[in-house]
TITI-291037 format. One record per residue: residue in one letter; x, y, z of N, C-alpha, C in turn. Coordinates in Angstrom, 1 decimal. Example, Ala and Ser with C-alpha at 12.3 -4.5 7.8 and 13.67 -1.06 7.14 Angstrom:
REM TITI-291037
   code      n_x      n_y      n_z     ca_x     ca_y     ca_z      c_x      c_y      c_z
      a     13.2     -5.7      7.8     12.3     -4.5      7.8     13.2     -3.3      7.8
      s     12.8     -2.2      7.1     13.7     -1.1      7.1     12.9      0.0      7.9
This chain:
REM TITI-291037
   code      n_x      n_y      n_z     ca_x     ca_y     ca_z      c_x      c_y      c_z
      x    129.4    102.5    105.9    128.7    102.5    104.6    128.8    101.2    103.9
      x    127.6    100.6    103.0    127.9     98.9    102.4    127.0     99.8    101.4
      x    127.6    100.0    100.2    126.6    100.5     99.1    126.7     99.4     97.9
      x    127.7     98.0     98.1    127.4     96.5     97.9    126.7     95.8     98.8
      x    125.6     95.2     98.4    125.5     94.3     99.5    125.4     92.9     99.0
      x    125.7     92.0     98.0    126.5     91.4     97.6    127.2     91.3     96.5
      x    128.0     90.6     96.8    129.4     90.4     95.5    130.3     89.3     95.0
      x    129.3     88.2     94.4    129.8     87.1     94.1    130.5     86.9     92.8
      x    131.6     87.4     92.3    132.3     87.2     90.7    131.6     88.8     90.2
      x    131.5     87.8     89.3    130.8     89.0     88.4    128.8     89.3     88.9
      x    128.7     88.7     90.1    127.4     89.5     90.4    127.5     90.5     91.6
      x    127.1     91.7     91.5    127.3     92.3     92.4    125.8     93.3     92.6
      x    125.4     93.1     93.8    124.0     93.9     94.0    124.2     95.1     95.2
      x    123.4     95.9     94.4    124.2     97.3     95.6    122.3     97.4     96.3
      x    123.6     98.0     97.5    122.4     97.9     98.7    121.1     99.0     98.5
      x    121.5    100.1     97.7    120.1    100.9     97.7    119.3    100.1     96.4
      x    119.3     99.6     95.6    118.5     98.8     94.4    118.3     97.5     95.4
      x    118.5     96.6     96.0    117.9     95.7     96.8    116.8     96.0     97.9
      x    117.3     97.0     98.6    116.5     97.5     99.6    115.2     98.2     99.1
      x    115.2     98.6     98.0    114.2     99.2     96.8    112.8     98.3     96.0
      x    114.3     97.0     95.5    113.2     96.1     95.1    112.4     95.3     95.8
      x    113.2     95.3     97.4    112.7     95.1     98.4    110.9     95.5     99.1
      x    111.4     97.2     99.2    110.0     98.1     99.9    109.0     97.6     98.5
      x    109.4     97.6     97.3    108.4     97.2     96.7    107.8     96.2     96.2
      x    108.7     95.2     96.8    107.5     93.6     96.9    106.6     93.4     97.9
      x    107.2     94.2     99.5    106.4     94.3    100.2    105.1     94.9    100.2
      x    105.4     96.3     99.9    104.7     97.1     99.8    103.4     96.4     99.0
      x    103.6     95.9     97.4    102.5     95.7     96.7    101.9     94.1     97.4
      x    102.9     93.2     98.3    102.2     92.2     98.9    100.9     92.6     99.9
      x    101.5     94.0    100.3    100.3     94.4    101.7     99.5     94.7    100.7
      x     99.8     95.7     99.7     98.5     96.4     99.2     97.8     95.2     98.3
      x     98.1     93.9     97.9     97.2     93.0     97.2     96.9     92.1     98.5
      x     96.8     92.3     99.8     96.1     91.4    100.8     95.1     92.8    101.4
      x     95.1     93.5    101.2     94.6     94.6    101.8     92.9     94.3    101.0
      x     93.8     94.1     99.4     92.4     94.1     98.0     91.3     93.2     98.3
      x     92.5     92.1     98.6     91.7     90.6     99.1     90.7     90.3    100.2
      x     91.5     91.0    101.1     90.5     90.9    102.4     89.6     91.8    102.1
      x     89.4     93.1    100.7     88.2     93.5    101.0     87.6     93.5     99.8
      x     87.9     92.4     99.2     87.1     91.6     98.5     87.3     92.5     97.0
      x     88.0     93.4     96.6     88.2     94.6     95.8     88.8     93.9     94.2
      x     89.9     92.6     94.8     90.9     92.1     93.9     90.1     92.0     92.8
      x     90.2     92.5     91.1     89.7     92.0     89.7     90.5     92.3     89.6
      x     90.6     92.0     87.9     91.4     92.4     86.5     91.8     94.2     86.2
      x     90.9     94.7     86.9     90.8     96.1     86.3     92.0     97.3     87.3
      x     91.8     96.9     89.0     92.5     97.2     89.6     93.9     96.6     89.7
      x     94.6     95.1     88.7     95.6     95.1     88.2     96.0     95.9     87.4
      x     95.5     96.5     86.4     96.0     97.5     85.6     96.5     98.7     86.0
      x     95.1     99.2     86.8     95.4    100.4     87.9     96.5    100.0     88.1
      x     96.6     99.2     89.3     97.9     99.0     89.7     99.3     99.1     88.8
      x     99.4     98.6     87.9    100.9     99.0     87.0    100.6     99.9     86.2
      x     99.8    100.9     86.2     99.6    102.3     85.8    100.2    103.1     87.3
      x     99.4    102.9     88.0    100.4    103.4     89.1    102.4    103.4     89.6
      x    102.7    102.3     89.3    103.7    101.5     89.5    104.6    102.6     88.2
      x    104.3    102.4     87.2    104.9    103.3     85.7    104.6    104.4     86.4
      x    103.5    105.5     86.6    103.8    106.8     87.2    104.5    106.8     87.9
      x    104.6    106.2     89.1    105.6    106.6     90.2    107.0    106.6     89.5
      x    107.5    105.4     88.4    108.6    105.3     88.3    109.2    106.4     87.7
      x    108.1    106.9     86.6    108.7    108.3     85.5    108.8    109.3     86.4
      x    108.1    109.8     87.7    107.8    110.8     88.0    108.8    110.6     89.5
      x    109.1    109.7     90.1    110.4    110.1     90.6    111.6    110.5     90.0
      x    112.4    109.5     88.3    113.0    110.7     88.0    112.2    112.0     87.7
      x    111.7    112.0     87.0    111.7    113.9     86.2    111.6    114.6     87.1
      x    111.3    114.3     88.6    111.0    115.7     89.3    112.4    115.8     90.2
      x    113.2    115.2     89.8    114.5    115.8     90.3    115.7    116.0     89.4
      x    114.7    115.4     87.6    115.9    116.0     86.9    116.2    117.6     86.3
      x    115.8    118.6     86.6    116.4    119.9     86.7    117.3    120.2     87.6
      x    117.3    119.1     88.5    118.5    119.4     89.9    119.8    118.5     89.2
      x    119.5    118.0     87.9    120.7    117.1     87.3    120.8    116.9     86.0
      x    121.0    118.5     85.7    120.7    117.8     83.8    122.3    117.8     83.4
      x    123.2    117.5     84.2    124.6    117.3     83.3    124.5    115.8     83.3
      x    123.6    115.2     83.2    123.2    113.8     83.7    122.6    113.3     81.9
      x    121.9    114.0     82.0    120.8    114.0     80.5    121.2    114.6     79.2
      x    122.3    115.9     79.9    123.0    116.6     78.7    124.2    115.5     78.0
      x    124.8    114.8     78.9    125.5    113.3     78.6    125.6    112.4     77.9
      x    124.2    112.2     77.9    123.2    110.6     77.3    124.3    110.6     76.3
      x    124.8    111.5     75.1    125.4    111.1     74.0    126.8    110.5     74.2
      x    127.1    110.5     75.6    128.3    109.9     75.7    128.7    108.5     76.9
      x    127.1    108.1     77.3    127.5    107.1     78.2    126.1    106.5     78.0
      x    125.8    105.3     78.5    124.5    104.4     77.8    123.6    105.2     78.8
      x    121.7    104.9     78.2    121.4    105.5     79.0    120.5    104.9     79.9
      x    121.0    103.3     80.5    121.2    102.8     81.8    121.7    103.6     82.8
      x    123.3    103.8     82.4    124.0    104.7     83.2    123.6    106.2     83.8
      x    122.9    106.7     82.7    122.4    107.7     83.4    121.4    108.2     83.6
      x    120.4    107.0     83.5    119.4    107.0     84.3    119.3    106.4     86.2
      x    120.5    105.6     86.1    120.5    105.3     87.7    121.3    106.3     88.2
      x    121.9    107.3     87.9    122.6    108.0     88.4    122.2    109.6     88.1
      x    120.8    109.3     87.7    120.3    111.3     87.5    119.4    111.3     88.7
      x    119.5    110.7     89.9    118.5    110.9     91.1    117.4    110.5     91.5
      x    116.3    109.9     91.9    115.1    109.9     92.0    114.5    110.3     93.2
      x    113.4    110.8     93.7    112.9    111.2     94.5    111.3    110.2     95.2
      x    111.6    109.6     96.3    110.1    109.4     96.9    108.9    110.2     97.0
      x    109.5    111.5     96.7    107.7    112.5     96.7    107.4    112.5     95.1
      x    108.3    112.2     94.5    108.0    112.5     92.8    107.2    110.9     92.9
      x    107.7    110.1     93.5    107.4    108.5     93.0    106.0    108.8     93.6
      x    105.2    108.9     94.8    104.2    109.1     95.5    103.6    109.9     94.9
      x    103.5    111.2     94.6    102.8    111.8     93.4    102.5    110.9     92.2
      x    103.5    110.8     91.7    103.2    110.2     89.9    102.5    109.0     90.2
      x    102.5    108.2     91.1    101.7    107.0     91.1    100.2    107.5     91.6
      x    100.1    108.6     92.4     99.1    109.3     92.7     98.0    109.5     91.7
      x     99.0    110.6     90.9     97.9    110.9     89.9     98.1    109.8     88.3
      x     98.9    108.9     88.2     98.4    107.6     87.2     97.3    106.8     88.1
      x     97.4    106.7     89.2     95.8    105.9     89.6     94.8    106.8     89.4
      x     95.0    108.0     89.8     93.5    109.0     89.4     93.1    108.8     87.7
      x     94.0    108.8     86.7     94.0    109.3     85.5     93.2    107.3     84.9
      x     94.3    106.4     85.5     94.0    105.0     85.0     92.3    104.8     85.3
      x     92.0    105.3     86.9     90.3    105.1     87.1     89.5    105.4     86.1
      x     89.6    106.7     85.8     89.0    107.7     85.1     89.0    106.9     83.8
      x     90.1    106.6     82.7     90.0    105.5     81.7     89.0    104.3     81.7
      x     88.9    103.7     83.1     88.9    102.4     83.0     87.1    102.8     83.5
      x     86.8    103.5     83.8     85.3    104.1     84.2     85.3    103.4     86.3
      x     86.7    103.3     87.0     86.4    103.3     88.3     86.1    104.0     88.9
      x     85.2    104.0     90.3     84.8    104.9     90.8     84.8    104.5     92.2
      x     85.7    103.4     92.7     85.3    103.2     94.2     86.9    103.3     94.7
      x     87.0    104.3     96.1     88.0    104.9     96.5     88.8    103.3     97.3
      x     90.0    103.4     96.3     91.0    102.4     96.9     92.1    102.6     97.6
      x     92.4    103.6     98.4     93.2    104.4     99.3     93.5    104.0    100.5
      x     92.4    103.5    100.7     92.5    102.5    102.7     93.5    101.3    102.2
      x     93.2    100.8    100.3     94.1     99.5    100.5     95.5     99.8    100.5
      x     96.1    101.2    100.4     97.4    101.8    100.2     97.9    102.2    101.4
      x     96.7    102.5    102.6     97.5    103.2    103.7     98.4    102.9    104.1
      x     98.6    101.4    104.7     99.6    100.8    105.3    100.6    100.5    104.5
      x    100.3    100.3    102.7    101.5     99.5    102.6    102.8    100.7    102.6
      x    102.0    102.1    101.9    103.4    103.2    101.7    103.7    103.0    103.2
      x    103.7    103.6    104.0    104.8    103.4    105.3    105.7    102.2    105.5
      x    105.3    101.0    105.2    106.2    100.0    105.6    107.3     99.9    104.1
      x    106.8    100.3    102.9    107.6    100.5    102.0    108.5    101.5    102.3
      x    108.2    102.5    102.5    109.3    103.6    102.7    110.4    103.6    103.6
      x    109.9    102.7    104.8    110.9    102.2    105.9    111.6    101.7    105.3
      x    111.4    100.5    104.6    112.0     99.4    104.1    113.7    100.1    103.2
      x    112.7    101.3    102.3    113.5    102.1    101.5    114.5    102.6    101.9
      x    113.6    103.0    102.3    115.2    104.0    103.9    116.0    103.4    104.5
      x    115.9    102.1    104.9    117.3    101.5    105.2    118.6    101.3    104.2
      x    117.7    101.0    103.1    118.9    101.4    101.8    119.4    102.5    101.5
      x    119.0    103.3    102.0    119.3    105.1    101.8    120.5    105.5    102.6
      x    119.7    104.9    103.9    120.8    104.5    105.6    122.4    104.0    104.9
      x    122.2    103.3    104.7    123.4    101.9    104.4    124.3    102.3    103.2
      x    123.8    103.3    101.7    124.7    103.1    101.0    124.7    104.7    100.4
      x    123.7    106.0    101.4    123.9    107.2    100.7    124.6    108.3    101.5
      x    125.3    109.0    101.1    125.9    110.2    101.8    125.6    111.3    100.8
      x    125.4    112.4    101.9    125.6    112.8    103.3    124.8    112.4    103.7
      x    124.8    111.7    105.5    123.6    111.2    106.3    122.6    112.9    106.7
      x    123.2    113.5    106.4    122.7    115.0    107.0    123.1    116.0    107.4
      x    123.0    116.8    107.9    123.5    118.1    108.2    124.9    117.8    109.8
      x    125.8    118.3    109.8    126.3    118.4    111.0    125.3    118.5    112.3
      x    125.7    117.9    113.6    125.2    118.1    115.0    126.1    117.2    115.8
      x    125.7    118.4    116.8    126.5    118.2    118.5    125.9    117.1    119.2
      x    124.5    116.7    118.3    123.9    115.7    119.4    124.1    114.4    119.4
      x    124.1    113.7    120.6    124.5    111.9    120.7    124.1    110.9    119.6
      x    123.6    110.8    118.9    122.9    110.0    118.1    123.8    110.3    116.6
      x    124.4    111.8    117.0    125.3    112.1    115.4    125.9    111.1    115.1
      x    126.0    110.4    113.1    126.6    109.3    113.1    128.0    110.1    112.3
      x    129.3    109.3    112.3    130.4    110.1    111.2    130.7    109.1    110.4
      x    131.3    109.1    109.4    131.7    107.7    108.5    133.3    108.0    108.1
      x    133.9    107.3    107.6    135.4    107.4    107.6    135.3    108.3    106.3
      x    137.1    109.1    106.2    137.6    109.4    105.0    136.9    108.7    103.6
      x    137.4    107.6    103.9    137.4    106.5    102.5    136.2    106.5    101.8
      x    134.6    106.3    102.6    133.6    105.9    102.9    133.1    107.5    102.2
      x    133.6    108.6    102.3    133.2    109.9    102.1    133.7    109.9    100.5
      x    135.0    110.0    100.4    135.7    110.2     99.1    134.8    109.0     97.9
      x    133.9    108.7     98.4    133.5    107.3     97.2    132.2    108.8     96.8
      x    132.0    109.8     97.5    130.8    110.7     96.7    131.6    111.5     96.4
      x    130.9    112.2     95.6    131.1    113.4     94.5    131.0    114.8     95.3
      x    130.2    114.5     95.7    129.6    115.8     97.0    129.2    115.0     98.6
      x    130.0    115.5     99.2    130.0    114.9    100.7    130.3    116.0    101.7
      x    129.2    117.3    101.8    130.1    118.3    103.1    130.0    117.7    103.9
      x    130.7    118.2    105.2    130.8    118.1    106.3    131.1    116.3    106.3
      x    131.1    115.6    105.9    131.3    114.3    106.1    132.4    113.8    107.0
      x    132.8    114.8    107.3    134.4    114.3    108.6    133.9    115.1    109.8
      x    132.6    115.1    110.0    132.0    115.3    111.4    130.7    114.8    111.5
      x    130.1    114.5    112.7    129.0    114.1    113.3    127.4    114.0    112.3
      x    127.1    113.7    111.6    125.6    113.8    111.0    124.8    113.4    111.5
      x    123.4    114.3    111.1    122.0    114.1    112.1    122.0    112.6    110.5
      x    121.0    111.6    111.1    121.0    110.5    110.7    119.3    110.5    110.0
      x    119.3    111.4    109.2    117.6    112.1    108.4    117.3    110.5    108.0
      x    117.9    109.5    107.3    116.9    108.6    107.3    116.5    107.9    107.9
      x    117.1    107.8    109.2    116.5    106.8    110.6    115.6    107.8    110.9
      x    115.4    109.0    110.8    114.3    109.8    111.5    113.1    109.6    110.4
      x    113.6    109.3    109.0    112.3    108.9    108.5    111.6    107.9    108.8
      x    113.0    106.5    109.1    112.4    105.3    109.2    111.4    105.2    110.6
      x    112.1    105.9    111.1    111.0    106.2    112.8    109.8    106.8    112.3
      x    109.3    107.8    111.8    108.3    108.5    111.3    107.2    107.5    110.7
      x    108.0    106.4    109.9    107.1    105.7    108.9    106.6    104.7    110.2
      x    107.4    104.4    110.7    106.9    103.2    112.0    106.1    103.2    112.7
      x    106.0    104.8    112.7    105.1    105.2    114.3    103.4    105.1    113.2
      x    103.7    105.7    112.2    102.8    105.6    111.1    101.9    104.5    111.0
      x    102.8    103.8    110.3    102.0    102.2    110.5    101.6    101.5    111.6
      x    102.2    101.8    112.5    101.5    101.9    114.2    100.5    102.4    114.1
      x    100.1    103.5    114.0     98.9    104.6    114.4     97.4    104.2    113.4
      x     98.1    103.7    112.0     97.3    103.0    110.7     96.6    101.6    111.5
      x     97.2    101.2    111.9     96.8     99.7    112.1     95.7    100.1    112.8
      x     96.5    100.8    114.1     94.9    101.0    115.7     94.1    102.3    115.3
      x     94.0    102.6    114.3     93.0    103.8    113.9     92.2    103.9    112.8
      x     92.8    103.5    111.2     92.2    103.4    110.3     90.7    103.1    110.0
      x     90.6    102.0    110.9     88.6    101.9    110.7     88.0    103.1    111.1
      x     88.5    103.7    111.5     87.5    104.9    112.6     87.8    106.1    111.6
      x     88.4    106.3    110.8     88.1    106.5    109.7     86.9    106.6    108.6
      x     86.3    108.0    109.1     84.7    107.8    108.5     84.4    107.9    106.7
      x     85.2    108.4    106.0     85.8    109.3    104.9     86.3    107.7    104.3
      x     86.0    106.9    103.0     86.5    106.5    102.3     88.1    107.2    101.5
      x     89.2    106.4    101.8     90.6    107.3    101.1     91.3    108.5    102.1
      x     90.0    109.3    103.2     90.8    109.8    103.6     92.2    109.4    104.7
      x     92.1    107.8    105.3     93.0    107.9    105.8     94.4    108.3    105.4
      x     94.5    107.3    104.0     95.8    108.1    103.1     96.2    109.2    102.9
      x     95.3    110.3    102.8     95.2    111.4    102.7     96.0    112.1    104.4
      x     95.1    111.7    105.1     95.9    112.1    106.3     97.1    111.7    106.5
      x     97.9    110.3    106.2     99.1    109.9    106.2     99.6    110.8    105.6
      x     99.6    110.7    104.2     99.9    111.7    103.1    100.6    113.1    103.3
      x     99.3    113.8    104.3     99.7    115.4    104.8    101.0    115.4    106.1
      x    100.5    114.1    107.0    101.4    114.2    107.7    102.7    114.0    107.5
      x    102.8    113.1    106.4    104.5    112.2    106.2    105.3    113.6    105.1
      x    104.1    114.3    104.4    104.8    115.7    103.9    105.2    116.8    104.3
      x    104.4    116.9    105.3    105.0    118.2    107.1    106.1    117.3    107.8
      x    106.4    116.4    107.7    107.4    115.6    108.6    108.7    116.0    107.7
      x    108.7    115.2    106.1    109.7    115.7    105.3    110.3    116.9    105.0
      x    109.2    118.0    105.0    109.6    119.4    104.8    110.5    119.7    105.9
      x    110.1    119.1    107.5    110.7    119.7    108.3    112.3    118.8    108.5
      x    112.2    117.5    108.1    113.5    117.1    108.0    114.2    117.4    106.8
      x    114.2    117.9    106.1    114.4    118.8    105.1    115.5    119.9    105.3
      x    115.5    120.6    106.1    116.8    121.5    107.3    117.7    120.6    107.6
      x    117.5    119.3    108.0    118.6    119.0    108.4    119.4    117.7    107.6
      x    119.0    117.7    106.2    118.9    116.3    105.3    120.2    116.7    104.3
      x    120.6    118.2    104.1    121.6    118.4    103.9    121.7    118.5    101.9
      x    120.3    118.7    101.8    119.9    118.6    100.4    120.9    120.0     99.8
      x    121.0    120.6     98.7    121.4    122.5     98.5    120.3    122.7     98.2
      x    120.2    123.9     99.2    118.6    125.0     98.7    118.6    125.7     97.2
      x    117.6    125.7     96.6    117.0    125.9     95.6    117.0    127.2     95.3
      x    116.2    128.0     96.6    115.9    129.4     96.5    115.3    130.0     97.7
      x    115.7    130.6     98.4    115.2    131.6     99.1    115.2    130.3    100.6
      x    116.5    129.5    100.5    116.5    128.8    101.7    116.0    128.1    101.7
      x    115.1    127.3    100.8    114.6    126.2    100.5    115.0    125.5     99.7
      x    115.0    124.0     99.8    115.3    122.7     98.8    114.8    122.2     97.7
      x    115.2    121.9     97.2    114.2    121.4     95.7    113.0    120.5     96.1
      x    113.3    119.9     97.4    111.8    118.9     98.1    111.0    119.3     98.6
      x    111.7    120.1     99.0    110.7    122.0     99.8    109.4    121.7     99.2
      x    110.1    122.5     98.2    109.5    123.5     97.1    108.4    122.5     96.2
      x    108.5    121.6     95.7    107.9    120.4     95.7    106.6    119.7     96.2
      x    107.0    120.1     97.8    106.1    119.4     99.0    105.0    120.6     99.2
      x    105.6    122.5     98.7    104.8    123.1     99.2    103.5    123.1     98.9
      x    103.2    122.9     97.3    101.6    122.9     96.7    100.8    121.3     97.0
      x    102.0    120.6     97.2    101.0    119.3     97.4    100.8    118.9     99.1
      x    101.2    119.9     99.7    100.8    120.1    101.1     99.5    120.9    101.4
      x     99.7    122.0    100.5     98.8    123.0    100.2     97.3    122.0    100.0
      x     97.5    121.3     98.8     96.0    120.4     98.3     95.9    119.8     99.3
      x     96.7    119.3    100.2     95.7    118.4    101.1     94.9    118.6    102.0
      x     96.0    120.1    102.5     95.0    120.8    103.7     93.6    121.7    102.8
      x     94.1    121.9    101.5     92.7    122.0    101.1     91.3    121.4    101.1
      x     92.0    120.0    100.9     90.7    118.5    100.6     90.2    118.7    102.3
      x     91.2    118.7    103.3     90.6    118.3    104.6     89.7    119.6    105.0
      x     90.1    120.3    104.6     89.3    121.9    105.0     87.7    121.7    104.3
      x     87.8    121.9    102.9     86.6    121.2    102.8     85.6    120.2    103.1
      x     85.9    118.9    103.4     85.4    117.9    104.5     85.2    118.5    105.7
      x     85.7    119.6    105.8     85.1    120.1    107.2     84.2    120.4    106.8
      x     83.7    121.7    106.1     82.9    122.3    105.5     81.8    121.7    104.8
      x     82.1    120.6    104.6     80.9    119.8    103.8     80.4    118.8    104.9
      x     80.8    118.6    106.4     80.4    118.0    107.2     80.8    116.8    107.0
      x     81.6    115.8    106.5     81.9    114.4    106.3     82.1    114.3    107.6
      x     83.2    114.8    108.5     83.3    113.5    109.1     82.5    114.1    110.4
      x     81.6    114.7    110.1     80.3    114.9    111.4     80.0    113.4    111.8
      x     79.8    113.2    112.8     79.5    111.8    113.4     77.7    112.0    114.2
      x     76.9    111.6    113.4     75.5    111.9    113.5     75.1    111.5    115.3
      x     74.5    112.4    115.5     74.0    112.2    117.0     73.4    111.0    117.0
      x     73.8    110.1    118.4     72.6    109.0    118.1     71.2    109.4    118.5
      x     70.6    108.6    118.6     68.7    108.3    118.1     68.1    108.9    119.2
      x     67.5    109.5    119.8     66.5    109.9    120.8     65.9    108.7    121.9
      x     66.3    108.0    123.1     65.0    107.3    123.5     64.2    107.4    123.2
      x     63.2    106.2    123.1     61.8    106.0    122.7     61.2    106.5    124.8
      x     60.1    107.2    124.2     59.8    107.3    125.7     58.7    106.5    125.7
      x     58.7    105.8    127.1     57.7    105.0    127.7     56.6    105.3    127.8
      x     55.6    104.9    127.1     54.2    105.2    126.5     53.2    104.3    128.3
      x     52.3    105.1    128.3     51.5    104.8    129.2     50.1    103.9    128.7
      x     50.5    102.8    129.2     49.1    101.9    128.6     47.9    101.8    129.3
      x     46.9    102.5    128.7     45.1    102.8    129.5     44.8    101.6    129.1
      x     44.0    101.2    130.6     43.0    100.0    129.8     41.7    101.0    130.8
């Protein structure tokens, strides 16, 4: 565990806020070369953009502060710096809320051209990025397992959380299985995306898939279930898994991504003289 990753005097930078501020310089460098190469970059889709950036931020906390309001019930007794880096945030809250502040910012600003292809790639390489900070400075890595790859971390290394089961045995390692997930992702983005007939839908398809991935690493991430055996991310992921296989079902139904037969030969006409 390095949940410092540096520590000179009095400066000291912890490894999940670096790794963080990290995915998101990247992330917004891909998505402002993405703009450029397609010629998209103005004034207006800056805005979007830190309309988006503010949703994500409010909407990763609040959708995990009911899982932490002795956090909030507090405020009156610790600054509320303090307990805002320490009431939780969530990547599906941050991915939603930035979701729908770009839907809500377009709509204001009278946009109407789908800017989603310029997002596909950067969320995966952002979320990698994230996840190594998650790797490096969060416990529990996951649920107990018998299998080779389980990682353990010392006593010491355990006792620094508040809550750490099973931490003096083997854990499945849920954010390398994310960071693999996001890789193969941005793999598949790179050699596929054009072929992509649907403006936005590739994100859309990332989107569905990286939320079926999480639900299912979800079992073994070692979150406490909510209700009825599910996690508070679950439960979360289920309606916005739900809309997407909605959006794609319709696109069926409405024929998008029919790929039009080509053209008929011309037939060879018989010339009379």
């Amino acid at each position: 565990m390095h949940p410092v990753l540096v520590e000179l005097g009095p400066l000291r930078i912890l490894t999940h806020d670096a790794f963080t501020v990290l995915a998101l310089a990247v992330g917004l460098a891909i998505y402002y070369r993405e703009l450029g190469r397609r010629g998209w970059l103005d004034s207006t889709i800056v805005w979007i953009s830190l309309a988006a950036i503010l949703g994500a931020s409010i909407a990763a906390r609040l959708i995990t502060s009911w899982e932490r309001v002795e956090y909030y019930a507090a405020l009156d007794g610790v600054p509320l710096t303090v307990a805002i880096e320490h009431s939780g945030k969530s990547l599906i809250g941050a991915l939603a809320g930035g979701y729908l502040a770009i839907t809500v910012a377009k709509r204001a600003f009278g946009y109407t051209r789908s800017t989603g292809d310029a997002y596909v790639l950067a969320i995966p390489i952002a979320t990698a990025i994230g996840r190594i900070g998650c790797f490096l400075a969060e416990l529990p890595l996951g649920t107990p397992t018998t299998l080779p790859w389980g990682i353990s971390v010392s006593p010491e290394a355990a006792a620094a959380f508040v809550r750490c089961p099973d931490c003096g045995l083997p854990m499945h390692p849920s954010m390398l299985y994310e960071i693999g997930f996001n890789l193969i992702a941005a793999l598949v983005i790179l050699r596929y995306r054009d072929r992509v007939p649907v403006p936005g839908d590739a994100l859309k398809a990332y989107l569905l898939a990286a939320g079926v991935f999480r639900f299912m690493v979800e079992f073994v991430r070692a979150n406490e279930p909510q209700a009825l055996g599910l996690t508070g991310p679950q439960w979360v992921l289920i309606p916005l898994i739900a809309l997407l296989i909605g959006h794609f079902v319709r696109q069926r139904w409405r024929g998008a991504w029919r790929v039009p037969a080509p053209p008929k030969p011309l037939e060879t006409l018989e010339v009379r003289t």
